[in-house]
C-alpha positions in Angstrom: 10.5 -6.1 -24.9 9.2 -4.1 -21.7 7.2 -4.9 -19.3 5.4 -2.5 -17.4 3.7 -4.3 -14.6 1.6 -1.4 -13.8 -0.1 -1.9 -17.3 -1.1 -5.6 -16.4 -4.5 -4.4 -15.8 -6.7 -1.8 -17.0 -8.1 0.5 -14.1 -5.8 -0.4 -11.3 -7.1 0.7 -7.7 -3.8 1.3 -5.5 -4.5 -0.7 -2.3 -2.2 -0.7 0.8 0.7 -3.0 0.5 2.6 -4.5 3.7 6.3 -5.5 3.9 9.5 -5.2 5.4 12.6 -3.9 4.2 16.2 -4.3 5.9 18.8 -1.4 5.5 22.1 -1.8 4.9 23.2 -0.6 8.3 21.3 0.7 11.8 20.0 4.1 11.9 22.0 6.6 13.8 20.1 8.5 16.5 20.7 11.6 14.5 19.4 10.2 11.4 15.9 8.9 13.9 15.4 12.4 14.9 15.7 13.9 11.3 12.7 10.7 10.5 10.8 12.4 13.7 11.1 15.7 12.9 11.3 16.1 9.7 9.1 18.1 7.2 6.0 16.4 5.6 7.3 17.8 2.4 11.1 15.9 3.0 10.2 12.5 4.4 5.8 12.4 3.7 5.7 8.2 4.2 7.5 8.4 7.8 5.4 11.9 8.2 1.6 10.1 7.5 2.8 6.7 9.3 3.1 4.6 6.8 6.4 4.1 7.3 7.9 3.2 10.9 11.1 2.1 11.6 13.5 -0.1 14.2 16.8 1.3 15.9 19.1 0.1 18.3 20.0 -3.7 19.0 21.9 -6.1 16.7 21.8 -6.0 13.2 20.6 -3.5 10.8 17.5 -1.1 10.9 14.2 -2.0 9.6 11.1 0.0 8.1 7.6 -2.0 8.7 6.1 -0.2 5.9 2.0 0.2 5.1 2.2 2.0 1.5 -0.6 2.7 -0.6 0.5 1.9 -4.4 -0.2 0.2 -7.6 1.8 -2.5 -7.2 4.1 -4.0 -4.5 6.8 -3.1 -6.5 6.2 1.1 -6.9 5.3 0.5 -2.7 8.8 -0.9 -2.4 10.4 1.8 -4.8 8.4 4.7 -3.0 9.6 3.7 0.7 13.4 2.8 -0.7 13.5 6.3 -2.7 12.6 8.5 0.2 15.1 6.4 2.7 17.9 7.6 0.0 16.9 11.0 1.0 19.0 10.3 4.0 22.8 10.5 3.3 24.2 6.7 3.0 21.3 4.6 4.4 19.3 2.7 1.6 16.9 -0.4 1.6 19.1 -3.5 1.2 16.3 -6.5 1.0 12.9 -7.1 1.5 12.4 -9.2 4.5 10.4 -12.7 3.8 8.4 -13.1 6.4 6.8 -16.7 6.9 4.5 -15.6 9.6 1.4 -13.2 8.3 -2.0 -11.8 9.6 -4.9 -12.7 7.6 -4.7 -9.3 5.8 -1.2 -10.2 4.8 -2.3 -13.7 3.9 -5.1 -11.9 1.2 -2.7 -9.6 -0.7 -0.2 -12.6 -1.5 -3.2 -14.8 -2.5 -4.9 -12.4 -4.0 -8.0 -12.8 -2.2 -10.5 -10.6 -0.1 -9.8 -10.9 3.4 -13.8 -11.6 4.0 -12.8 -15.0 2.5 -9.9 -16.3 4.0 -11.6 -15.5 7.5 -14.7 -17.2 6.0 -12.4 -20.3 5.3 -10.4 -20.1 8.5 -13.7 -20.3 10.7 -14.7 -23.1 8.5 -17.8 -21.2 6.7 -16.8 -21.8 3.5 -14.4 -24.3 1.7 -13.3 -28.0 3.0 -12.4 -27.1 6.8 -9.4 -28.2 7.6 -7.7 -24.3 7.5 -3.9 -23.9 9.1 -4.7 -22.5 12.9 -2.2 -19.4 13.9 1.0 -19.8 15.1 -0.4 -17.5 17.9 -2.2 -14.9 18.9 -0.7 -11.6 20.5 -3.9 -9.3 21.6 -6.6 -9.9 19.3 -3.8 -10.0 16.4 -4.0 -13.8 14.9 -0.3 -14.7 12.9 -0.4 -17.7 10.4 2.2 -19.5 8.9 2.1 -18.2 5.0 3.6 -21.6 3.9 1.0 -23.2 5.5 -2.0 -20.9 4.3 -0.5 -21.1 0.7 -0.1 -25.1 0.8 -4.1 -24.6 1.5 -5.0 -22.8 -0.8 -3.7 -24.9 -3.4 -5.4 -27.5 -2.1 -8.1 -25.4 -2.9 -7.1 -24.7 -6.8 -5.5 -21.3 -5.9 -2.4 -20.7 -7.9 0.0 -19.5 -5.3 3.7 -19.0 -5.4 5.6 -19.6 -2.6 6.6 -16.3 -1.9 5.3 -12.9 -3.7 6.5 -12.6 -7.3 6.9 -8.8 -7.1 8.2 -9.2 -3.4 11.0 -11.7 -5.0 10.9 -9.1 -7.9 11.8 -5.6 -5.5 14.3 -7.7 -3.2 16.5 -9.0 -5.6 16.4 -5.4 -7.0 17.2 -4.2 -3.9 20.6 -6.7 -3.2 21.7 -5.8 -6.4 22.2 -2.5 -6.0 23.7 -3.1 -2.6 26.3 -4.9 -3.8 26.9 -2.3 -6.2 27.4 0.1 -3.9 28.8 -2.0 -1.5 31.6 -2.5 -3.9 31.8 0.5 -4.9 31.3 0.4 -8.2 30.4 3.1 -10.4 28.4 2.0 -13.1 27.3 4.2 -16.4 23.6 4.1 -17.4 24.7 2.8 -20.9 25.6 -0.6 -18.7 22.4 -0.9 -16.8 20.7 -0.2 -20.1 22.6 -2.7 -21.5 21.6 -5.4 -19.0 17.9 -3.9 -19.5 17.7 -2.6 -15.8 17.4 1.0 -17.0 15.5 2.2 -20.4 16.4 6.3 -19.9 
């Protein structure tokens, strides 16, 4: 049986998608000036902005990504297909975060925006709305737990975390640890395990 998410429903307006992936090492200073100065044609997420990323520090480099797709999942694959285009560097996870704008707080709810500020303000609904974590500028963060334990409340079916974000992470570690093993695996074996259908 396949299952082509993107078929779920008829007439499907891409929207803008935001997450977080982790790669599987830092950028190198050479590889951050290729990003910057790169052709529209070689790298065209990091050339319109939807696509910034982190260097320098501890850990690995990360891409705070603002993709217009589908799905979360063809936004995930889009950003982790042209960071391949870079010689060794590829998108390890997808980052979890708890703490979300209210923007961040519609698309996992699957709700307008209008109406989780309508409920946060107390115009609509119970009262009784999660107040932010904090506030840096005129940017309001929420806890997601929170906002989804409301919700619910509320009768909104709500996951913990994103199905397709789950979805696109796991994805992502697995082929990580492929490659971080250094495996070679045929087509014939991720067809077999129904990971590939060409």
């Amino acid at each position: 049986m396949k299952l082509d998410r993107t078929q779920k429903k008829e007439n499907i307006v891409p929207v803008e998608w935001t997450f977080t992936l982790a790669l599987n090492r830092q950028l190198t200073r050479d590889e951050a000036d290729f990003i910057d100065t790169s052709a529209s044609e070689d790298l065209p997420l990091f050339a319109d902005g939807s696509v910034s990323y982190t260097i320098g520090g501890s850990g690995v480099s990360e891409l705070h990504c603002d993709v217009v797709a589908n799905t979360m999942l063809e936004a995930v694959a889009l950003v982790s297909g042209e960071i391949r285009k870079i010689n060794g560097l590829r998108a390890a996870r997808v980052i979890h975060d708890d703490i979300v704008t209210l923007d961040i707080a519609a698309q996992r709810a699957g709700r307008s925006r209008q109406s989780l500020v309508q409920l946060s303000k107390g115009q609509r609904g119970p009262g009784g709305f999660p107040q932010p974590e904090e506030k840096v500028g005129g940017t309001a963060f929420y806890s997601w737990p929170r906002i989804a334990n409301f919700l619910r409340g509320l009768g909104d079916e709500i996951a913990p975390v994103s199905q397709d974000l789950v979805i696109a992470d796991r994805a992502l570690r697995l082929v990580d640890e492929v490659e971080n093993a250094g495996c070679a695996v045929s087509a014939s074996v991720w067809r077999a395990f129904g990971l590939c259908t060409a």
